[in-house]
Structure formats: C-alpha cells, structure tokens
N, C-alpha and C positions, 0 to 999 in steps of 0.2 A: 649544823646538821651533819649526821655522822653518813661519811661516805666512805668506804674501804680503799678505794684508790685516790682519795682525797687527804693524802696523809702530811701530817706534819709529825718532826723527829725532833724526839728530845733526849738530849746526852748529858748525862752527869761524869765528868771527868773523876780523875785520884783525888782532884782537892775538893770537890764536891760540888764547883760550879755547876748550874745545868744553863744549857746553851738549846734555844729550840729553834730549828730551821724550816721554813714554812715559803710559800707562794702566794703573795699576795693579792688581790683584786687586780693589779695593773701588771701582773704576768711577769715577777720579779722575782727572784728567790732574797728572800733576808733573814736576818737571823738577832734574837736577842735574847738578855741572860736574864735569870731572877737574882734579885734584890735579894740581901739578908732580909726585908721585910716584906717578903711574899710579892711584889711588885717587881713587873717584868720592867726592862729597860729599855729606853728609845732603840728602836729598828736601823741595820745598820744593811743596805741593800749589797748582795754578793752580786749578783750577773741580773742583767734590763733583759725583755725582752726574752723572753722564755716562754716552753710549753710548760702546764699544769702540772702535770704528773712529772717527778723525779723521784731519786733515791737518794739517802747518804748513810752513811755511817762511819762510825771511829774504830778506830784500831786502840791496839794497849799503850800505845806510847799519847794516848789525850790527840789524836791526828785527824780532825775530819777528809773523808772524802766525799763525793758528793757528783754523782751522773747525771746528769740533764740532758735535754734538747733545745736548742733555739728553735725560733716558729717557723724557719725554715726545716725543720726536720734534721738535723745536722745533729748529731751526739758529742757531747763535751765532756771532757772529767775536770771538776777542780779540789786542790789537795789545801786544806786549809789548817795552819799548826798555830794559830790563836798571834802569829805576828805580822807574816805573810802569805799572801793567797797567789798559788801558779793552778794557770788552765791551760790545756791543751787536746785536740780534736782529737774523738777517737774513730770517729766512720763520719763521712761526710754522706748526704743525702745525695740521691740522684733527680730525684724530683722534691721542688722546695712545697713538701708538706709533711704538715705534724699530728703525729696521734700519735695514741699511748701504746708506747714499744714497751712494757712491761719491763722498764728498768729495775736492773740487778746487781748489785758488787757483792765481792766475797772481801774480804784483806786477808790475804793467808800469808806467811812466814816470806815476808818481802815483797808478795810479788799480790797483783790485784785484779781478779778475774769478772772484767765486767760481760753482764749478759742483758741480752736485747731481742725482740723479737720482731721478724721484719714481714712484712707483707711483700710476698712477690704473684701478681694477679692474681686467685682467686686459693693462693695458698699462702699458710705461715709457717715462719720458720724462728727457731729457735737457736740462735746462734750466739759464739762468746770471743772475746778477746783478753789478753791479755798483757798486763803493763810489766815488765821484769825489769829494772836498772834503768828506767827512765825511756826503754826501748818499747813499743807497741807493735804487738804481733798482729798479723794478717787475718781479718773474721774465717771463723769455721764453724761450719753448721753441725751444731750437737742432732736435733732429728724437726722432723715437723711435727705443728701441734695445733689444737685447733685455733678458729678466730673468737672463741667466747670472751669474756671479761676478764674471768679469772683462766687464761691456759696453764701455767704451770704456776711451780711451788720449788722454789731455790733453797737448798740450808745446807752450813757445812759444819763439820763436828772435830772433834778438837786433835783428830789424827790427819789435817789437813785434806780428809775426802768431803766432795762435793757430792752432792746426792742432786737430781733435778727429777721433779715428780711433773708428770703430762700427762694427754690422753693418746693411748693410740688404737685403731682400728683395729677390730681382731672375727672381722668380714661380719660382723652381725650388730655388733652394737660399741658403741667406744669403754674400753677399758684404762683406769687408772694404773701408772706402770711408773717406774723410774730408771736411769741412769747412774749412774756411778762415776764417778772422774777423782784418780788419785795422781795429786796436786804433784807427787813425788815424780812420777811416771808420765805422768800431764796424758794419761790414756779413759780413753771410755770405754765404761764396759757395753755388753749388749743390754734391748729394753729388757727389763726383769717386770713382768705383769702381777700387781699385787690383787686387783677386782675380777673376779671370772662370773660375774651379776651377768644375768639374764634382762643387762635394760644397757641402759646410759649412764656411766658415773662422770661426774665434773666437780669443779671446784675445788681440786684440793688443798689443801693446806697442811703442811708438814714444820716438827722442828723436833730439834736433840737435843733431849736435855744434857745435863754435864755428865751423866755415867753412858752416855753415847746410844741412849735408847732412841730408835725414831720415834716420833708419836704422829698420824696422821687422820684427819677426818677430812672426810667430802660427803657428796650430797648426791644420789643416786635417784630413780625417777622409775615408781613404780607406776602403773596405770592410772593410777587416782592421788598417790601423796607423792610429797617430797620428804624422802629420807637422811637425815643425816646420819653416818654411819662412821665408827671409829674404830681404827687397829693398830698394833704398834708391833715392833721389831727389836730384839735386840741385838745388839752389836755383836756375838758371837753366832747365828743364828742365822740362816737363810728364810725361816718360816716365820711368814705374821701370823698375828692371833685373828682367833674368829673375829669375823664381823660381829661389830656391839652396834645396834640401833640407837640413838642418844635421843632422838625424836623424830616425831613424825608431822608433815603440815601439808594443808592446801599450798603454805603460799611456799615460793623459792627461799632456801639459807645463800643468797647471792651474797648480805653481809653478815660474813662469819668468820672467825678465828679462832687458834687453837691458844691456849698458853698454859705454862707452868709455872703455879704458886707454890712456893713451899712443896708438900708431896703430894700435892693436888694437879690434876690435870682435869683444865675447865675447855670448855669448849661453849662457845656463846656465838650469839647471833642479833643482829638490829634489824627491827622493824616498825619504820615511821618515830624512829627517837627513843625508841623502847628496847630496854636491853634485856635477852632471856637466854637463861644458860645451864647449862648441865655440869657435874662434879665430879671426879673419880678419883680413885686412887692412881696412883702414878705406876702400877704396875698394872692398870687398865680393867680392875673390877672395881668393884663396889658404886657401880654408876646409879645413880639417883633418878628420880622424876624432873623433866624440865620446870622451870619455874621463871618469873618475872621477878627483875633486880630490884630490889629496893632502894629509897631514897635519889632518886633518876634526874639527873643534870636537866631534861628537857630537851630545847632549844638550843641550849650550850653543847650538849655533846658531841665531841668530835673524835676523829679516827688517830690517834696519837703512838706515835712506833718509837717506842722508850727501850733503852741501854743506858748499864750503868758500868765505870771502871773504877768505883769503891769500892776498895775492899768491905767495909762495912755494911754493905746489902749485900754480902750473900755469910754475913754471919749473925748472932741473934748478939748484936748490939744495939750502939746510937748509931742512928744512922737517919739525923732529920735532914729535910728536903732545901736544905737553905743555902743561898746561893754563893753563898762566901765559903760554904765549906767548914765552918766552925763549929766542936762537938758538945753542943749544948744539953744532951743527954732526951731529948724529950720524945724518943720512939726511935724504933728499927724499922728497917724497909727488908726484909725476908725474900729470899725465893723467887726474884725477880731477873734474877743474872743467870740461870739457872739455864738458859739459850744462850749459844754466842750472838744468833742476829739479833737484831730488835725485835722485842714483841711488840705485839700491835694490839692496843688497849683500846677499851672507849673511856671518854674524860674529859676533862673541863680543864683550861686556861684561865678561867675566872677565878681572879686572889690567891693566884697560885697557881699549884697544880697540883688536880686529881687527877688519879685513875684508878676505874675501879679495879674491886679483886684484890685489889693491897689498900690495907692498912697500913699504920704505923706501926703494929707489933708483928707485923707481916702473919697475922691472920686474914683468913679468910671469912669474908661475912657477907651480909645480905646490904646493906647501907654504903654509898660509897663514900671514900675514905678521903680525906685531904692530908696529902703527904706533903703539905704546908700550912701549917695553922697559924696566925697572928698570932692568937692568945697564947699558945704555948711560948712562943720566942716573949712575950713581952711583961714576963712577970721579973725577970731580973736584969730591966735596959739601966746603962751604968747613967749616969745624971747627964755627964758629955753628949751622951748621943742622943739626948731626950731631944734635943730641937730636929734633928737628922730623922727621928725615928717620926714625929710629929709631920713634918716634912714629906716623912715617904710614903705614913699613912692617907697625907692630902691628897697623893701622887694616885695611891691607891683609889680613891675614892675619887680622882677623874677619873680615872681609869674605868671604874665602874660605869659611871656617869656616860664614858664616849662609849662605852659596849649599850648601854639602853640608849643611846640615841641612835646608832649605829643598825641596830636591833629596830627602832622606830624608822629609820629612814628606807630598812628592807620592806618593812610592814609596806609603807606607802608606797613603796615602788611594786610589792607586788601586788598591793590592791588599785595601783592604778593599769597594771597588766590585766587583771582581774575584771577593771569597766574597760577597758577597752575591744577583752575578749566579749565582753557582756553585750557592747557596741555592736561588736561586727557579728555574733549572732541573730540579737534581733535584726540587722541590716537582711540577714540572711533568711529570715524566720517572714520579716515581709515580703521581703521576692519570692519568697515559694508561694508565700498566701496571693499573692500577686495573680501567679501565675496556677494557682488551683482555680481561683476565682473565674479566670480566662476558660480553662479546662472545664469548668463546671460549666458554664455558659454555652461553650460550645455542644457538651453532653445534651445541655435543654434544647436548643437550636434544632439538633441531631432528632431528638427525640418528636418534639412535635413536626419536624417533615416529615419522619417515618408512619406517626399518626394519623398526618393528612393523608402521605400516599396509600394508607389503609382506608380510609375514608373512602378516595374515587375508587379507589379498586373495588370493593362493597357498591358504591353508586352502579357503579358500570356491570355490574352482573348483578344486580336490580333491574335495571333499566333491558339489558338481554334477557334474563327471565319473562321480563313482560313481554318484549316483542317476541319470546317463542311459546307464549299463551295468547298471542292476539295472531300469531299465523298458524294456530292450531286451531283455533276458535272457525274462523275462516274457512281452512281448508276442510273443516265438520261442514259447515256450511252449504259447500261447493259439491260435496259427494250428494248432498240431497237432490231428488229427481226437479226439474225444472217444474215440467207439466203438472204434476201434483201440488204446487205450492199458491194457494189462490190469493187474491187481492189481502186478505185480510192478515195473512202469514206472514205478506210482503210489508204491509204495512207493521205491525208486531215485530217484522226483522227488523225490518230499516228503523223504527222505536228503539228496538236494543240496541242495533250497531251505533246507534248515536249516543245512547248512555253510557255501551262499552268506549266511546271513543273520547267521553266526557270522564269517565274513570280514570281511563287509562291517562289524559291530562291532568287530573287532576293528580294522581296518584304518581304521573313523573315530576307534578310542582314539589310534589309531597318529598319526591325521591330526593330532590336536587336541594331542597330545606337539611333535611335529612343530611345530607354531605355536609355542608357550612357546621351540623351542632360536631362540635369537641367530644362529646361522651358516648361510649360502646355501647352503654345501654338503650340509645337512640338510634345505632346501627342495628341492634337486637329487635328493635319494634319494626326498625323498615324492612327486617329480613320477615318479620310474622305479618307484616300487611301484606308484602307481596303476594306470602304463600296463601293467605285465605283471599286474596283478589284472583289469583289461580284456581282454588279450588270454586270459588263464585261460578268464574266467567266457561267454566268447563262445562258444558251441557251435557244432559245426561242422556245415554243414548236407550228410549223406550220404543218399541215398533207403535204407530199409531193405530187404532182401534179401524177396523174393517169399514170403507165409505167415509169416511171421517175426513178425506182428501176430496170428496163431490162435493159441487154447487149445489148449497139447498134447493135454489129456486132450477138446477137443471133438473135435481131428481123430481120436484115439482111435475115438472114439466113431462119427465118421463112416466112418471104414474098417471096424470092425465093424459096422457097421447094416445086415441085411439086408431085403431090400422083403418083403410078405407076399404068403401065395401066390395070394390074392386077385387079385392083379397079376399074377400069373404063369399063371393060367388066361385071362384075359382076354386075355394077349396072343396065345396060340395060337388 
C-alpha cells in the first residue's frame, strides 16, 4: 500500500547494479540487489531494532548513506561503500522515544548535512547538523515549523545551496516560505515567503531540476476544496510564477509528489492505491486536465525514492534496468536523474521494478512501465546460462508465489481484526439494547404512576364536588322557615334526603370504580355524572303559591268557626 513516508530507496550505481534499502516487518533496515533476471536477491539485514521511517542516499562515488533512529529515539548515520559498513551517533535522545523526525541528508562536496526535526513541548523545530572530516558539528536550529505530517521539503541544487521549504505564521494564516543555506558560507538566509493565500498552505514538496529551476507544489485549503497549487523559480530570479491550480478535491493531496520526466513536470497524488496526476511543461505552462493513471499496480503499490549514477539515464540511450549492469540495448530510461535527491515514484517491486511515469524509451504515458522485463533480456541467453537463467526464473516464481501468500496471510489477519472488531461491536450493540430495555421499562413504570396519581387526583375532586353539592343542598334547606314546613314536606324531605344520601353512596361507589379503570375516557364520564348529579340534586328556588304552607284540616276548621254570641250581643 502506497504510503508517502513509508518509503523504500532504490539506487542504481555507475555499473548499473540497483541496490534497494527498505524496513522490514521486524523494524530492521536491509537491503537487496536485482538479479540480471529481474529477481531480487536474499535480504542482507544493516541495523536490528530501528524506527520505521529513515532516509538514504548515494553520493557520486556509488557511497550509500543512510540516517536512522533506533526505537529509543537516538539518531544514527551509517556510511555503506558495498565492502564495509561504519555507524556512528549523530544526536542522542533525551527521552528514549521514537517518532518520525522527518529525516534528511544532503552529500554535498565532502561534507554531509543531516536534517531532523525535533519536538520540544508543544513546539517543532527544525534543525541540522553536520558531518565535515569525520568531525560532527553541534545541532542548530534552522527555524520552527509546524507538527503536520509533511512540515517541510529539503533539496539542494548543484551550486551546493540548500533550499528548506516550511510553513511559517504571517499572524493570520500559515504561509509557504523557504530558507536558503549556502554550503560554501555554511550561512542562512532570512524566511523568503513564496504563498501570500488568504487561507492555510501545507504540504510542500519542492526539487531542482539540473538547469537549477525550483519547481514546487502544495496543497492550500479554501473553504470548501483542497487545492493543489504549483509555481516554480528560476535560478537567476527572486520572482515565482503565478500560482497554477493543478486540481481541485474534497478530499486532502496528503499523498503527493512532484517529479521531472524528461521536459515534463508531473505532479501526482494517491488515493486508496489509485494513482492521479497532472503534466506540464517544464517551464510550468501547458498544464493539462487531472486524470487517473493507467494500467495501476493495485495492492502492490508502493512509495519508491529512486536515484540513479548512470550515465545512461540521463542520455537517450541503452539504459536497461538489469542488475549486473550489462548493455543489452533493450530501452533507455530518460529524464529520471534530472533531481539530484531522489524522486519519489509510485511502483511495484513485483518481477522487478516499476515505476510509473517512465518508461523504457523514457517517455511518458498513461500505462505503467516495467523498467525490467524478463522477455526482453531472454531472447539472446547464451546456452551456459540456460540452467542459471531456468534457475532464477524458479526463484522468480517463488518469489511470486511468497508475495500471494504473504498478500493471503495479510488478508487473514486483517479479516480476523475485522471479526473481532465485529465481536466487540455487537458486544457493545447488546449492552446499550440492555440497557435501553431497562430505560424503557423504567419510562412505563414512570408513566403509569403518573396516570394513577391523575386518577386519585380526578377521584378526590369528584368526591369534594359532591360534598359541596350535599352542603349546599342542606344549607337551601335550613334557610327554609321551620313553622311553615308541615308533616307532609317533612316526610317528602326526609324521602329525598334518604335518596340524596343513597345517590350520593352510590355515586361515590361509582366515584372509587371510576379511580381503579386505566382509561381518561372513564375519568371524562365521572367528571359528566357528577356534574348532572349537581345539577339534579340543586333545587330550584320558586316562592310557593299563597296558603299553600296551612293545614287543610286547620283552614277547615277556620272557615267553620263560628264567634259566640256573647260577641254578637255586645256589638249591637
């Protein structure tokens, strides 16, 4: 899988061997050669016990160097000349941990300027040393830069100046700037600001070709896309060119890089094993529409940082990719050396080695290119090396063989990370249902005490409604005059008050049934009995009819009553 800081380095020396130095599964750096028959050779282990991330590279005399960390965080240089290997500490750690310090080497005319970046609390810094006569000079902070993935972009061009491109604060938003360091002077210059973007630029990625041009792109961040954006300098010249937009995306160019093919300058980008890239002229116009690469490695693709010391790749010769170095005539490799540092390709170690972007006739195409082919080498093998060649093709074809099994043993491991995340999800997926189920139970609980205490509450002013219609009732009652109320009114009362008190019981049985039902529209009927048993039990207040309050049998009595005659002598 292609990862931009997951790089492995391949060097083809004068004689043509290529040597690739790579970090293994068990956190080892090693290193092994190709075969005249496209087959790499057994792994030969440099240093145990390493951080992931390094750097190397060769100088012109075929010299590798080669910056590392042990997993204590310790920085090491080792200088490898293909007979013997010397290492020696360049910074010791102060706390034993390791991450990626963004290792750098220059090789310039002797002397070797490694660069490192260091984390001091909640700042980084960018700082370099250097190796002159076997003597190692005291670290010095070039400036700070930030903590992203990609913080700067190291290259140096073939007048012995170092260029270091950063981000630095300019009170509003981070701009893209560089440094200068001339190797003769061993001086820095001030930041020089190339981005004056109304946002955030990051990522940059810088390199010089051989007429001393910069060429530089990064990725800038407007409110909705990610920008990639390209400009270049040249060497007589303080002024870069306008910003050229190369493309625009939702998602981040975090894997991206610049390179020159031939008079091409491509600028590409990976996304999930997919390679997509833009073209230009090498004088930074005629830039094209982005497009998706053809003929795509997959699964095999990785981040590959290639340099070659043939003179034959940078002329339009033979110049095949075979490991002995012998000029068998069957393609040139073009436009590849055209950087001093290594560019950093995507590509495939499978039966070789690809990368895209180059061909064999060092054109550029859509299809990637195998800058080793069996077939080409195997049309004129002399009769001698038929068994050797038989032999290496076997070798080959394990070779194959342990990358698909290798490839099948990832699969399983990360589909057995796969059930096990699946595992502890559901795990997780029933404890929540667990505990909704609880939550929900408690909600019903909740809800039907809230319903009952609506229940007695409705009961209980039922029940006081009636008792202030049976003391109203009453005290109508009581206002009435005593002496006017005769046997039969009394008896008619004391009739109703025994009905009223037979209502009223029955209509509080009624009330307290009423409580026990579950349903409002059974609290809604005992709120309309009450009211019509109040409006019943209210008597109406009519004056009664004149006499209507005598004893028939007194008025009787009064209309027969004669006066005596006693009376009646007296009045004459």
């Amino acid at each position: 899988m292609f990862n931009f800081h997951n790089r492995q380095f391949i060097f083809r020396q004068t004689t043509g061997e290529l040597w690739n130095f790579f970090c293994d599964s068990g956190q080892n750096i090693c290193y092994n050669t190709l075969t005249n028959t496209g087959v790499w050779s057994n792994v030969f282990v440099l240093h145990k016990n390493v951080y992931r991330h390094f750097y190397a590279e060769i100088d012109q005399d075929d010299v590798y160097h080669i910056l590392f960390q042990d997993i204590k965080g310790n920085i090491n240089y080792s200088r490898l000349d293909g007979q013997s290997t010397k290492t020696i500490s360049v910074l010791n750690s102060r706390t034993p941990s390791a991450y990626d310090k963004q290792l750098y080497l220059a090789p310039l005319s002797g002397s070797l300027y490694f660069f490192y970046v260091l984390q001091h609390d909640n700042s980084f810094m960018l700082a370099y040393q250097i190796l002159d006569d076997l003597r190692m000079s005291t670290p010095k902070v070039v400036d700070y830069v930030s903590g992203s993935s990609q913080p700067c972009s190291i290259v140096y061009d073939r007048g012995q100046n170092i260029y270091a491109f950063y981000q630095s604060y300019d009170g509003k938003y981070l701009q893209i700037g560089y440094k200068k360091l001339n190797a003769a002077q061993k001086h820095w210059s001030d930041f020089i600001p190339v981005t004056k973007y109304a946002g955030n630029c990051e990522y940059p990625h810088a390199l010089v070709d051989s007429s001393g041009v910069i060429h530089l792109c990064y990725q800038r961040r407007t409110p909705r896309l990610f920008e990639m954006v390209y400009q270049q300098k040249a060497p007589d010249r303080n002024l870069w060119s306008a910003e050229t937009v190369i493309h625009s995306s939702v998602h981040s160019f975090e894997n991206a890089s610049i390179l020159q093919v031939q008079d091409n300058i491509i600028v590409y980008w990976v996304r999930e094993n997919i390679v997509y890239y833009n073209s230009g002229a090498q004088d930074g116009s005629n830039w094209g529409k982005a497009s998706r690469y053809g003929n795509q490695p997959g699964s095999q693709l990785l981040c590959l940082c290639y340099k070659s010391n043939s003179p034959r790749d940078r002329i339009k010769g033979d110049a095949s990719l075979v490991g002995d170095g012998s000029l068998r005539g069957d393609g040139s490799l073009r436009g590849d050396g055209s950087s001093l540092s290594p560019g950093v390709y995507p590509g495939s170690l499978s039966n070789g080695l690809r990368l895209l972007f180059l061909s064999g006739d060092g054109s550029l195409r859509g299809g990637a290119s195998s800058l080793f082919s069996v077939n080409s080498s195997n049309a004129n093998i002399p009769e001698r090396n038929l068994n050797r060649f038989v032999a290496d093709t076997l070798l080959q074809l394990q070779g194959s063989v342990e990358e698909i099994r290798e490839g099948w043993t990832e699969a399983r491991r990360e589909m057995s990370q796969l059930t096990n995340a699946y595992l502890e999800l559901k795990k997780e997926i029933d404890k929540y249902s667990i505990q909704l189920g609880m939550v929900k139970n408690q909600l019903d609980q909740n809800k039907r005490q809230l319903n009952q205490d609506k229940r007695l509450t409705r009961g209980r002013e039922i029940i006081m409604c009636k008792e202030e219609a049976k003391q109203k009732l009453v005290s109508q009652k009581e206002s009435l005059p005593h002496d006017s109320i005769n046997e039969n009114t009394t008896s008619e009362d004391s009739i109703k008050e025994d009905t009223i008190k037979e209502d009223v019981i029955n209509e509080d049985t009624k009330a307290e049934d009423t409580i026990k039902e579950d349903t409002i529209n059974e609290d809604t009927k005992a709120e309309d009995i009450i009211v019509e048993d109040i409006i019943k039990e209210t008597p109406k207040e009519e004056n009664p009819p004149p006499g209507s309050t005598l004893d028939p049998e007194k008025l009787q009595e009064w209309e027969n009553w004669e006066e005596p005659k006693q009376w009646q002598g007296a009045e004459e």
